[in-house]
C-alpha positions as CSV (number, residue, x, y, z in Angstrom):
1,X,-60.5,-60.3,-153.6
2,X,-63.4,-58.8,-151.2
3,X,-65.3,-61.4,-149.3
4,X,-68.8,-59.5,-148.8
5,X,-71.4,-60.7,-145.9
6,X,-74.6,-58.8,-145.3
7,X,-74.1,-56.8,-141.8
8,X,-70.1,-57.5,-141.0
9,X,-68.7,-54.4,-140.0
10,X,-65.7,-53.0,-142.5
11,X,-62.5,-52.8,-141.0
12,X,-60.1,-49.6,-142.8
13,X,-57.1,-50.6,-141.3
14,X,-55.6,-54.0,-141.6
15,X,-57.3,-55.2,-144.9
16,X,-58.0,-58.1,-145.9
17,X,-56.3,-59.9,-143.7
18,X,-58.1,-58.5,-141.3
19,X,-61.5,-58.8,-142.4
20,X,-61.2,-62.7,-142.6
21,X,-59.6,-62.8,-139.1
22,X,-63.0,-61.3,-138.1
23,X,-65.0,-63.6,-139.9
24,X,-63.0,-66.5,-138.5
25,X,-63.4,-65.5,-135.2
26,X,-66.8,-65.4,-135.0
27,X,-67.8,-67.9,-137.8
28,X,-69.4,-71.0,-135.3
29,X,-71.7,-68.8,-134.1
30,X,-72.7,-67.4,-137.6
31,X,-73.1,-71.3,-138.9
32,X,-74.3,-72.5,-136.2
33,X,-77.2,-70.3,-136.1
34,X,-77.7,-70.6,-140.2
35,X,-78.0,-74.8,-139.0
36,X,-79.9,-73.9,-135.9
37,X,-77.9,-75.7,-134.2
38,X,-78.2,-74.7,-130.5
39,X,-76.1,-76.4,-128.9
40,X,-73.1,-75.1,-131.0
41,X,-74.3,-71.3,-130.8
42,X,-74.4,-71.7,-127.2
43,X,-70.9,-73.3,-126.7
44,X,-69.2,-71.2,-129.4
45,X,-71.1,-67.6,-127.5
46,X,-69.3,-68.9,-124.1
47,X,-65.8,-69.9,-126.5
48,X,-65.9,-66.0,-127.1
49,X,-66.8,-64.9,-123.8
50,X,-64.0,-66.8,-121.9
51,X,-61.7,-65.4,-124.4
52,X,-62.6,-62.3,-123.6
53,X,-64.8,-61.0,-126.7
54,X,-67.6,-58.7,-125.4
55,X,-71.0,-59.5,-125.9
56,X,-72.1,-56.7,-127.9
57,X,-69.5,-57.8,-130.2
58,X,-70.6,-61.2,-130.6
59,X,-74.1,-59.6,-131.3
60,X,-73.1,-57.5,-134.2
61,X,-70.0,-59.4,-135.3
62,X,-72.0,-63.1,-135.3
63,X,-75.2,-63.2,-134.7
64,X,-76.9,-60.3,-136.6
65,X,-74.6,-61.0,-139.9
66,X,-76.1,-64.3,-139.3
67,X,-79.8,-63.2,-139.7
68,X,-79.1,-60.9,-142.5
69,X,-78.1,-64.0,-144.2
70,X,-80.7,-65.8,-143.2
71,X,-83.2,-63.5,-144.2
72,X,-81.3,-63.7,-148.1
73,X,-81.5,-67.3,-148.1
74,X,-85.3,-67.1,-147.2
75,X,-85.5,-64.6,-150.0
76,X,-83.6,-66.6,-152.6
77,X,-85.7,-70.0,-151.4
78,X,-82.3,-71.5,-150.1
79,X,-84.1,-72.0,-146.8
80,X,-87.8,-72.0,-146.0
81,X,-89.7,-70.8,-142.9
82,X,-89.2,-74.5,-140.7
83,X,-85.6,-74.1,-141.1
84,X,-86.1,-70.2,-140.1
85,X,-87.9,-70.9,-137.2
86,X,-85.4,-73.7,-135.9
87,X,-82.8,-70.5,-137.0
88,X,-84.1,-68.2,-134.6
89,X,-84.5,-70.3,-132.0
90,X,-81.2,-71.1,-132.1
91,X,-80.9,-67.0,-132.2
92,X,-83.1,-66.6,-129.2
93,X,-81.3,-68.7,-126.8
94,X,-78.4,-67.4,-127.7
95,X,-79.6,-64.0,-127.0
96,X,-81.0,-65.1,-124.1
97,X,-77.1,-66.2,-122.5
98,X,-76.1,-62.8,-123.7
99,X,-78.5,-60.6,-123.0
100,X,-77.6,-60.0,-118.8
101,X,-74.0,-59.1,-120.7
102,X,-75.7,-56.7,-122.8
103,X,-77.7,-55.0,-120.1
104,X,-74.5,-54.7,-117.7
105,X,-72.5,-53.5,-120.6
106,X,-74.8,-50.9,-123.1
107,X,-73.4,-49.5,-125.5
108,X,-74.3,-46.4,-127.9
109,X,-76.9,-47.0,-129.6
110,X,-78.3,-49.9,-127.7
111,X,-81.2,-50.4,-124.9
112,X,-81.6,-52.7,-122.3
113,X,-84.4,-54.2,-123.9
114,X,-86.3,-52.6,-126.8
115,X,-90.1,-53.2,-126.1
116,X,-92.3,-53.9,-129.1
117,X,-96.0,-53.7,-129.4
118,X,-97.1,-55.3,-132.7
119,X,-100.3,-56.0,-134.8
120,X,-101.7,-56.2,-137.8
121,X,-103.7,-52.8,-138.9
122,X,-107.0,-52.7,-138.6
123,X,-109.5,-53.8,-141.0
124,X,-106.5,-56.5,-141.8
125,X,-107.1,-60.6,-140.5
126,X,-103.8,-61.8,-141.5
127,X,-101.6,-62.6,-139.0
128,X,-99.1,-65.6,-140.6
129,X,-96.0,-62.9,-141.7
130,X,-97.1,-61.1,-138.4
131,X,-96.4,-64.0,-136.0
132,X,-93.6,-65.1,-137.9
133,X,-92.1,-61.0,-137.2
134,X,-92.6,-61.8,-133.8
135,X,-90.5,-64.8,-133.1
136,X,-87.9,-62.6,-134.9
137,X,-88.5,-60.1,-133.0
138,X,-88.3,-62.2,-129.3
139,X,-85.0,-63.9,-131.1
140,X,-83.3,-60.0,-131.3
141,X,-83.7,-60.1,-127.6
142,X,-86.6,-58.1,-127.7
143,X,-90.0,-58.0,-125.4
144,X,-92.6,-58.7,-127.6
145,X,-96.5,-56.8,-127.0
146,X,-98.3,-59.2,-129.8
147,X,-101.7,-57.7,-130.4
148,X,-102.8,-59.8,-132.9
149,X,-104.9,-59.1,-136.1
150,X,-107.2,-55.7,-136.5
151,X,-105.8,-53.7,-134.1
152,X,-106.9,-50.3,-133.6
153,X,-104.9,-47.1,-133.1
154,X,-106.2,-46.6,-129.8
155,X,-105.1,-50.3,-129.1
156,X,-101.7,-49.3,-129.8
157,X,-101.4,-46.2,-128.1
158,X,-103.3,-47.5,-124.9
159,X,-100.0,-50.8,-125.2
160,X,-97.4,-48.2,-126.0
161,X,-98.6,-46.7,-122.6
162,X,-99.1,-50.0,-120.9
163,X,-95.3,-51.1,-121.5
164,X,-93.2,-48.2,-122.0
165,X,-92.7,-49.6,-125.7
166,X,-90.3,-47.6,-127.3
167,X,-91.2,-49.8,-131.0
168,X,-94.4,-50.5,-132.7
169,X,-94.2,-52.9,-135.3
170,X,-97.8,-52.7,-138.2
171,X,-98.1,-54.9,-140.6
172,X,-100.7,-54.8,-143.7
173,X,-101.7,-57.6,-146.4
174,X,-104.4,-55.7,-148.1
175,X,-104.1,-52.1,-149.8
176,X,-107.0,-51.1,-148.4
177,X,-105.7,-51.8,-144.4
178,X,-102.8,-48.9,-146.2
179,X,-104.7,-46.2,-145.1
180,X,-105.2,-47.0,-142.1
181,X,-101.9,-47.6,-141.1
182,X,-100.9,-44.2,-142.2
183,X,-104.1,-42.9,-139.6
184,X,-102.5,-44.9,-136.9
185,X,-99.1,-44.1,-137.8
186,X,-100.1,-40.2,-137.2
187,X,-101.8,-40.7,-134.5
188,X,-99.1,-42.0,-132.4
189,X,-96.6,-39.5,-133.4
190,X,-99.2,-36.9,-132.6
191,X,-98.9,-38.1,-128.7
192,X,-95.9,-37.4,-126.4
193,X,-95.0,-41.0,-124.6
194,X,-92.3,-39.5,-122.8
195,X,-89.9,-41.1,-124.7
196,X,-89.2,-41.5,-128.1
197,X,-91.3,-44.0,-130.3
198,X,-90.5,-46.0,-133.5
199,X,-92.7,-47.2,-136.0
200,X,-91.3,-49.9,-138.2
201,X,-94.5,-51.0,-141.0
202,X,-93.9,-53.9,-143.5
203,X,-96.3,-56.6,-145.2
204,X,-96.5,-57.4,-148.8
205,X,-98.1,-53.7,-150.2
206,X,-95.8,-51.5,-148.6
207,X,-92.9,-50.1,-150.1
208,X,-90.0,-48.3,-149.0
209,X,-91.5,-44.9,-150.7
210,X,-95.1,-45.9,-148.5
211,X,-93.2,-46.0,-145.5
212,X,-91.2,-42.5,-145.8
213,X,-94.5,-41.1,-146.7
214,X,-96.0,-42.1,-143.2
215,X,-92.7,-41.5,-141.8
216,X,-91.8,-44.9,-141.0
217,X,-89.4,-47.8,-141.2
218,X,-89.6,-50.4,-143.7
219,X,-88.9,-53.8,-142.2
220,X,-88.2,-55.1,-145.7
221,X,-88.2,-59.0,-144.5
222,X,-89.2,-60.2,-140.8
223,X,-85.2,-60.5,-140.5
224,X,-85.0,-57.0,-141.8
225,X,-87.3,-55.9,-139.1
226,X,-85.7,-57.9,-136.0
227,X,-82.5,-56.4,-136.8
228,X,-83.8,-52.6,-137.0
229,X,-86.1,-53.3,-133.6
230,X,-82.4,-54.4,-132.3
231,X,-81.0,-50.5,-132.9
232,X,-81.7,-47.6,-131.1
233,X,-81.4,-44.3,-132.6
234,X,-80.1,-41.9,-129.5
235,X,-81.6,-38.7,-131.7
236,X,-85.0,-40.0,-130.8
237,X,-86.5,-40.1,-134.3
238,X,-89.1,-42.2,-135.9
239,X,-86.8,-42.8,-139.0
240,X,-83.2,-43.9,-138.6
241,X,-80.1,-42.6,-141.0
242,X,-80.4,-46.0,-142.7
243,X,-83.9,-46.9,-142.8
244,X,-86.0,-47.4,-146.4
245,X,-83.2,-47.5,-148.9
246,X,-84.7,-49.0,-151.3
């Protein structure tokens, strides 16, 4: 029997066995965070660290599986925004106690902090799904550049410059804001930052196939998008080896 959980990373050698070893070690922090617990994150993070687990591993092993999962429940109306707010909470403070780990300690893959500039496109007002991106976003560990509603390409090149972001996060509620994000979109990657720059674009028209035609990412779910703004491709492209499967 294979126990399966969104974002746990597969283990070849040592089986099953194995696998729920893993799970067990890192399981209070996983539940805690699905309860939003905070206290319980926090005390089962500094459990780990004192017995010698590495940050980076309590990140991938317990914390992201964690918002995977929450971001299924949300989907299958397990759990409803209020209890994913009181979630990532729970998520942000424990990134918070890890993240001066993270920073001594980076690993492939990985930045310091990923800097995100984020807005909805303009010609779009809404904003709900947008802010609610956003507190995933700062619960990844990430700094968050929240432009608000009908931003403007130039808005978001003139922040990408401003902050050094290395992310920009678009977000579209009508089809007709669509085209416009595919104008911003190749407008950015038209300008050399200096550094590479990723566009992650999500809201409830855009599909996977959209967001390969712009030559995006698809944040799927806000918990989608937190947990690609958490990665860092080291080849410096827009488009990561697992982005927009659909």
């Amino acid at each position: 029997m294979t126990v399966t959980l969104a974002g746990w990373k597969i283990i070849k050698d040592g089986g099953a066995h194995q696998r729920v070893k893993e799970m067990d070690t890192y399981s209070v922090v996983y539940n805690s965070i699905l309860q939003g617990d905070e206290k319980a994150v926090l005390a089962g993070c500094r459990k780990l660290l004192s017995e010698g687990y590495s940050a980076i591993d309590i990140l991938e092993q317990g914390l992201i599986p964690a918002m995977d999962r929450l971001g299924e429940y949300l989907n299958e109306g397990e759990k409803f925004i209020p209890q994913v707010l009181i979630a990532s909470k729970a998520m942000q403070n424990a990134i918070s106690l890890l993240h001066p780990l993270l920073t001594e300690n980076e690993q492939e893959g990985y930045r310091k902090q990923n800097v995100v500039v984020i807005g909805t496109v303009q010609g779009d007002i809404h904003t709900i799904g947008k802010n609610l991106v956003a507190i995933m976003l700062r619960s990844a560990g990430c700094k968050v550049i929240d432009l608000g509603a009908n931003v403007s390409a130039e808005k978001f090149i003139n922040a990408i410059r401003e902050h050094n972001a290395n992310i920009v996060a678009m977000s579209a509620l009508l089809t007709s804001s669509m085209l416009r994000m595919k104008q911003i979109s190749r407008m950015i990657k038209e300008i050399d930052f200096g550094h590479p720059v990723r566009i992650i674009v999500g809201g409830g028209p855009i599909t996977p196939n959209y967001a390969r035609e712009i030559q995006a990412e698809f944040g799927a779910t806000m918990v989608d998008t937190a947990r690609k703004a958490s990665f860092s491709p080291e080849s410096g492209d827009n488009v990561s080896p697992e982005t927009n499967k659909k």
